[in-house]
C-alpha positions as CSV (number, residue, x, y, z in Angstrom):
1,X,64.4,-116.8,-25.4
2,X,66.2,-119.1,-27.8
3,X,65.4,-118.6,-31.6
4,X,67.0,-119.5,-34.8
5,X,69.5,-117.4,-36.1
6,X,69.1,-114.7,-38.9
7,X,71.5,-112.5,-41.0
8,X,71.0,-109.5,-38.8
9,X,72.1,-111.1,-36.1
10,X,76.1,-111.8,-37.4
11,X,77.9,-109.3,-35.4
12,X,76.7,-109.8,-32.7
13,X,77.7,-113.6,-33.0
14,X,80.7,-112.4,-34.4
15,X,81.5,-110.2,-31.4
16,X,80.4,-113.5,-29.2
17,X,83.1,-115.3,-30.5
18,X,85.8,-112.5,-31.0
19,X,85.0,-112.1,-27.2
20,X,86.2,-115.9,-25.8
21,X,89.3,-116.1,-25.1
22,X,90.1,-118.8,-27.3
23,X,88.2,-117.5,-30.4
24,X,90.6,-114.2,-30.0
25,X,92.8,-115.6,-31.8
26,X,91.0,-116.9,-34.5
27,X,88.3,-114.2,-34.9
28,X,87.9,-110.5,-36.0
29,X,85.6,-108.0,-35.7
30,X,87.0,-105.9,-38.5
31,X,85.4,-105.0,-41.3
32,X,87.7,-106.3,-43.9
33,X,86.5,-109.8,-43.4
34,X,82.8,-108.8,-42.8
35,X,81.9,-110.4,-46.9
36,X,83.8,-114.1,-45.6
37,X,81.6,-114.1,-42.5
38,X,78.3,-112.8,-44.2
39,X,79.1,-115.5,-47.3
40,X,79.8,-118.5,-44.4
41,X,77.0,-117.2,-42.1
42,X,74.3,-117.5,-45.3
43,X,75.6,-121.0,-46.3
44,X,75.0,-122.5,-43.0
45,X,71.4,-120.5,-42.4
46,X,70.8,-122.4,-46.0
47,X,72.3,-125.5,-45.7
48,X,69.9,-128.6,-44.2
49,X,73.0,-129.7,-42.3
50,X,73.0,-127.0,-39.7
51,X,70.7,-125.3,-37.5
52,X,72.2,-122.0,-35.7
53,X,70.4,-120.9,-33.0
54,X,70.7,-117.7,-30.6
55,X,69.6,-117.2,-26.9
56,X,68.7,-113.5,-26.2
57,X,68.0,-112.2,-22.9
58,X,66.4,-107.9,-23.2
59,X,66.7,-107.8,-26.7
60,X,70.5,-108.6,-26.8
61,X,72.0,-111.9,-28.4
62,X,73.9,-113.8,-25.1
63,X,74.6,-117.0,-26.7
64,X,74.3,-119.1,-29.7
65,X,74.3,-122.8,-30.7
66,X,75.3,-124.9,-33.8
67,X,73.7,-127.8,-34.4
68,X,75.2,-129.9,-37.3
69,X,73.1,-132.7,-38.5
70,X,75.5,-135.5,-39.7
71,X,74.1,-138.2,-41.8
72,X,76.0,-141.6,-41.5
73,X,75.9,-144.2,-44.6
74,X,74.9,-147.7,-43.8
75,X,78.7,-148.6,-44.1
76,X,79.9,-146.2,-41.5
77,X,77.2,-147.0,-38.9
78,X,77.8,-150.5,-39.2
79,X,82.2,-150.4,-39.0
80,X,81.2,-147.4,-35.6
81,X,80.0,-150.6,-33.8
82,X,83.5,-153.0,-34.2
């Protein structure tokens, strides 16, 4: 099943991306940056410029998605096509 993301679900996206081995490096699952995650993780629920989605598969979250909804001017659609 493939839903949008809520709040509750943060650690275990957190843990997703702790678990790759690229985003080891860049991720933590400690608690002492649990407020930066929480405080990102609300903005882009919020923001009209991202949709965060989750696959689950028996009630445990086995993917996500981010979808970021760009918006070009007039000006920068028309100087993509020189």
């Amino acid at each position: 099943m493939i839903r949008k993301a809520k709040i509750p679900d943060l650690d275990e996206v957190i843990h997703l991306l702790y678990d790759d081995g690229l985003g080891r490096d860049r991720e933590s699952v400690s608690n002492k940056y649990k407020q930066k995650y929480l405080s990102v993780f609300s903005e882009l629920l919020e923001s009209k410029y991202f949709d965060i989605f989750v696959m689950e598969k028996n009630n445990e979250i086995i993917g996500f998605l981010t979808i970021i909804n760009l918006i070009l001017t007039f000006f920068v659609a028309t100087h993509l096509n020189e």
